[in-house]
N, C-alpha and C positions, 0 to 999 in steps of 0.2 A: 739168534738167527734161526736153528734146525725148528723151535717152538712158532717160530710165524710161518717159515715153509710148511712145516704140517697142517698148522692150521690154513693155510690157504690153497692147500692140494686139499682139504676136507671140503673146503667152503667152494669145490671146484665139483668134488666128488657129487656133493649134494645139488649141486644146480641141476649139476646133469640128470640125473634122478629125478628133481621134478620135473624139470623138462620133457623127459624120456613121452612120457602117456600124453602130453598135448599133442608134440610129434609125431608119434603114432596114429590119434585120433586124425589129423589134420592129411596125413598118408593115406588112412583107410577109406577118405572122402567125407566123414561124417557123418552125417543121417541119421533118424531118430532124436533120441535125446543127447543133449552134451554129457561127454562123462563128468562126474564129478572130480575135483579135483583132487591131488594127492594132500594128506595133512598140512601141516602149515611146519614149516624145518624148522629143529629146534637150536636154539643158540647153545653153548657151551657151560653155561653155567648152571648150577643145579637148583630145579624149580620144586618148589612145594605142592604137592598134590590136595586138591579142593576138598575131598572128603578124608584123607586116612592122616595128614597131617602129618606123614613121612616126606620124605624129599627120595625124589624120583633121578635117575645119573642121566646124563645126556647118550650115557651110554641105551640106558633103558629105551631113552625115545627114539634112538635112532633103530632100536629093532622095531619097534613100534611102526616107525614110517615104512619102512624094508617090508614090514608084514603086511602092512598096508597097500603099500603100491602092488605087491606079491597081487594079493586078494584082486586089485582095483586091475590089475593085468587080467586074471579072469574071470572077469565079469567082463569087462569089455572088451576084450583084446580076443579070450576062447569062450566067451558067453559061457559057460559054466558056472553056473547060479549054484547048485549045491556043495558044490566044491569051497565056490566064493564064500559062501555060509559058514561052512566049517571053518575057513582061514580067519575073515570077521570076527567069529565067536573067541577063537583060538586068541586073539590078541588079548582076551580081557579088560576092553574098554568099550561095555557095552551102552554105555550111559554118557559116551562120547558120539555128539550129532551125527557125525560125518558119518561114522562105524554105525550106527544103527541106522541111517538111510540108508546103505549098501545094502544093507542084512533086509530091513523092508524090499529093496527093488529087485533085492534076488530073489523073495519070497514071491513076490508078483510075476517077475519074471516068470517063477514056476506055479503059478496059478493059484497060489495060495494066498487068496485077499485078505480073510481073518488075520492072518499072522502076520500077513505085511502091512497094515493098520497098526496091528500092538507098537511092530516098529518105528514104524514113524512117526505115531504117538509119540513112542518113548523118547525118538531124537529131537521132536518141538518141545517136549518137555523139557531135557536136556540145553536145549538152543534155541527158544519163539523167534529167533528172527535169522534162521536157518534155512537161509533162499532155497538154497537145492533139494530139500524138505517140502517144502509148500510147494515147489514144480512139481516133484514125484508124485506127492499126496494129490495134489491135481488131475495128475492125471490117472492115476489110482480111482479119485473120484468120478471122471470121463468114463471111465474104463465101467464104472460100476451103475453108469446112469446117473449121478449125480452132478449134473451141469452147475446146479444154484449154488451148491457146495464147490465146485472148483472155482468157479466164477469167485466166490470169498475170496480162494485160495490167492486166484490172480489180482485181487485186491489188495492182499500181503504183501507180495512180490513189487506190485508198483510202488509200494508204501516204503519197502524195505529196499530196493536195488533200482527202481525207476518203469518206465514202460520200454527204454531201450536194451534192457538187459537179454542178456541169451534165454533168462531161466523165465522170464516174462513173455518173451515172444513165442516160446514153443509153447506155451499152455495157452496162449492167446491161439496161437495156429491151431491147434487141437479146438478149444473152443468153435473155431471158424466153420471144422466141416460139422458137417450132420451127423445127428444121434443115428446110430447104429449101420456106420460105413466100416465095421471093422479095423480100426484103426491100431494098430501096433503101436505101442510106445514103448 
């Protein structure tokens, strides 16, 4: 009995957690791009890691998320791109999609095209079919003058998530206005 109450105050604890950044986003009004979402919660039992062929605790991944959401609160919550950097890096899962598109959006954020390229490189490499990746990269490429290059990008997206998707219709909307209206993303 005390082993299913904990576990169902965990599996309580965790909703709310992810919860937390949609609610927030949906408070602040939204605008711009959608945040990305928090990882994906991990179940109880203990998973094998892809490259080191240790097994990883449930414990591990739940810092993992914690650090994440951490990081994913400022980037969008205190816009603090350098900061968000350091927390990203700090996790050690850099070869993980989601974590290297933050690391990318924060580099752009702070004007650093080259470097947020490498990253978002490294997260489609990581994940080719990593919708929130090919949004970012998208508009990355808007950002950069490369229309025919996003224009792929939104190609991806329809291919991967649909043309109704969130991550679909803000790079369609960005497509929409004209080169060189300063557009923030």
């Amino acid at each position: 009995m005390r082993k299913s109450a904990v576990r169902l105050f965990s599996i309580m604890i965790t909703g709310m957690f992810l919860c937390a950044p949609a609610l927030s986003a949906l408070a602040a009004g939204g605008g711009g791009e959608p945040p990305a979402p928090p990882p994906p919660s991990s179940d109880t039992s203990t998973k094998n890691t892809k490259k080191k062929g240790k097994k990883t605790s449930s414990i591990e991944e739940q810092r993992f998320a914690a650090g994440y959401r951490a990081a994913y609160a400022t980037i969008y919550d205190r816009q603090d791109f350098a900061a968000a950097i350091e927390q990203l890096q700090a996790l050690g899962h850099h070869d993980r999609a989601d974590v290297a598109n933050l690391i990318g959006y924060s580099y752009r954020k702070l004007g650093d095209y080259r470097v947020s390229q490498i990253w978002y490189e490294r997260a489609l490499k990581a994940d080719p079919n990593h919708v929130r990746t090919w949004q970012y990269y998208g508009l990355w490429q808007i950002e950069q003058g490369n229309r025919d290059q996003a224009q792929y990008h939104l190609g991806r997206i329809a291919a991967l998530a649909g043309t109704q998707s969130e991550e679909y219709r803000s790079l369609a909307d960005a497509l929409d206005k004209p080169p060189g209206t300063g557009l923030v993303y």
